[in-house]
N, C-alpha and C positions, 0 to 999 in steps of 0.2 A: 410611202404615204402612211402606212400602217404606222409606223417609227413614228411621224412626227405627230400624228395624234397621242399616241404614249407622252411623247413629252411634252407636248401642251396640255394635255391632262394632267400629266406631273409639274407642272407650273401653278397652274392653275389650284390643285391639294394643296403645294404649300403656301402658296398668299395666304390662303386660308389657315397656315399654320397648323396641319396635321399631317399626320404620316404620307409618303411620298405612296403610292399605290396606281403601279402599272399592271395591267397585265394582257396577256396574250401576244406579246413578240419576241420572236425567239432569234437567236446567237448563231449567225452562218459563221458554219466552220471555216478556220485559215486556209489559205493554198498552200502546194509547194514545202517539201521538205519535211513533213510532218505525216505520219504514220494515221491515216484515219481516224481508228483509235482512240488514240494518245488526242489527236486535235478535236474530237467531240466530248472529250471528258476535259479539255481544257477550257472551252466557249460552253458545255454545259452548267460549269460550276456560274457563271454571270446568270442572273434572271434579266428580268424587261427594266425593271428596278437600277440595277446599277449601271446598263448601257445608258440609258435615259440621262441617268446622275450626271454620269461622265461627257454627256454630248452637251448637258447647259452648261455644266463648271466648264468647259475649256471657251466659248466664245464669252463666260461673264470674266475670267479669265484675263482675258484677251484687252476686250475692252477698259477692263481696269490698268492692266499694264498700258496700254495706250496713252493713258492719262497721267500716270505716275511719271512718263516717260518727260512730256511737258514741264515739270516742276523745273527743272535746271534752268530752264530759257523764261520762264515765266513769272516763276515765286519769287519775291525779295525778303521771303523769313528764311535764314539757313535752316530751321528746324523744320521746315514745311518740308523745305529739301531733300533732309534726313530722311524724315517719316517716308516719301513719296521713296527714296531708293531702297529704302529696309522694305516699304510695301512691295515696289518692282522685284526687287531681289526673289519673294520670295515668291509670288505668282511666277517667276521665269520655273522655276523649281516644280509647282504647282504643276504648270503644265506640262514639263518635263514627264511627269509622276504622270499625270492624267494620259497624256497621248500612248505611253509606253502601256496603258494600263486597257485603255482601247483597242491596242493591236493585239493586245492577250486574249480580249475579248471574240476577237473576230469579227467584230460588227466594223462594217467602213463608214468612215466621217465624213457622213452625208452635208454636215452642216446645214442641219434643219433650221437653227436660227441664225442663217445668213441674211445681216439687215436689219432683223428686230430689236425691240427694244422692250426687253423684259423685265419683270418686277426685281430690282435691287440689280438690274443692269445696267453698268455706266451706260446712257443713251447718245446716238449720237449727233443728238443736239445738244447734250452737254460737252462732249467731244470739241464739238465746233464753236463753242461761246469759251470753251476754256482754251482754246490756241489762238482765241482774239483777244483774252483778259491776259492783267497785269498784276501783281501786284495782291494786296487784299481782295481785291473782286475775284483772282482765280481762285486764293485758297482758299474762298468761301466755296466758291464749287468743287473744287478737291476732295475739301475735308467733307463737304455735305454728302460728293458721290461716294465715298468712301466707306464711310459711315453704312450709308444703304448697302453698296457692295457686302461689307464685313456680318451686317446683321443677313439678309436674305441667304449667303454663304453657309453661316450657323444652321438656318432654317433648312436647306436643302442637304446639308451635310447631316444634320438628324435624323431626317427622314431615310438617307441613304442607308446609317447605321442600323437602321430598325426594321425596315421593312429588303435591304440588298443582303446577298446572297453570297456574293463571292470576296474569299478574302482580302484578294489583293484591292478592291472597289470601296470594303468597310473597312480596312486597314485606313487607306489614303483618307476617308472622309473623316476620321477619328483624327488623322495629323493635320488635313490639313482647317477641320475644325479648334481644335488646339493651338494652332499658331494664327489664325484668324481672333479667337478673346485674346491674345495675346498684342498683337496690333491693336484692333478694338480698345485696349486699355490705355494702348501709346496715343491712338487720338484725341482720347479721352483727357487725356494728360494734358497734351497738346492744345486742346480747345477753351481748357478749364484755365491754362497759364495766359492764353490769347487774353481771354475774356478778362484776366485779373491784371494785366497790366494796360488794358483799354478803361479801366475803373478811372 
């Protein structure tokens, strides 16, 4: 309970676009195979800060690939296509990074936001209007969730860098910020050609 006030408080900071600022919950140690020791200096290096990071990135995560996964059956641009498997591709990767990154931590995925529908979260009402559309109608909701996705991404991945603690937590938010403007610019591209051949 204590948790997911942390991370609705850390939602909450960056709508507002400022530093991500949790504090007071702390990193249970791992079980099993692991020298005391060794296991409280490994869950001590995370603060409240990069547990928190790591529990919204993997369900906004989640729900992005959900949608990306849609494009094959839905889209008639091959380029929407494109973009949606290079987006999948690299969210599969993402959370690869995120989950292995969580277990480091010692914190268990509670999945505090099981069901919600968070700022720059694909929702899933958009979920469910995008696996009834066709055509233009979807990749307008694609490109639009996508969009949100990739900016709030940025916004939570700054915050992690600034205010998180543990390398491996500001390592991943630097990469997977970095390959986030990097997509962000393919849709950008993407929208801009749309728009110019609809002229």
């Amino acid at each position: 309970m204590q948790l997911r006030r942390h991370v609705l408080t850390l939602w909450s900071v960056c709508a507002a676009a400022v530093a991500l600022l949790v504090v007071g919950c702390t990193a249970q140690p791992t079980a099993g195979g692991t020298a005391p020791e060794a296991a409280a200096s490994r869950t001590s290096a995370f603060n409240a800060t990069d547990t928190a990071w790591i529990l919204l990135m993997i369900p906004m995560a989640e729900r992005a690939r959900q949608l990306t996964d849609l494009a094959p059956s839905r889209s008639a641009d091959p380029a929407v296509v494109t973009l949606a498997a290079r987006t999948g591709s690299a969210l599969r990767t993402d959370l690869r990074r995120l989950r292995a990154a969580l277990k480091l931590s010692g914190v268990p995925d509670t999945r505090p936001h099981e069901g919600h529908n968070m700022p720059g979260m694909v929702s899933l009402d958009t979920l469910g209007r995008a696996a009834a559309a066709k055509g233009l109608p979807f990749d307008r909701l694609l490109t639009g969730a996508l969009r949100a996705h990739f900016t709030q991404s940025r916004v939570l991945c700054a915050g992690e860098q600034n205010q998180g603690r543990a390398d491996e937590a500001t390592g991943l938010a630097a990469a997977i910020a970095k390959s986030t403007s990097h997509q962000l610019a393919g849709l950008d591209r993407l929208r801009a050609a749309g728009a110019a051949t609809r002229r």
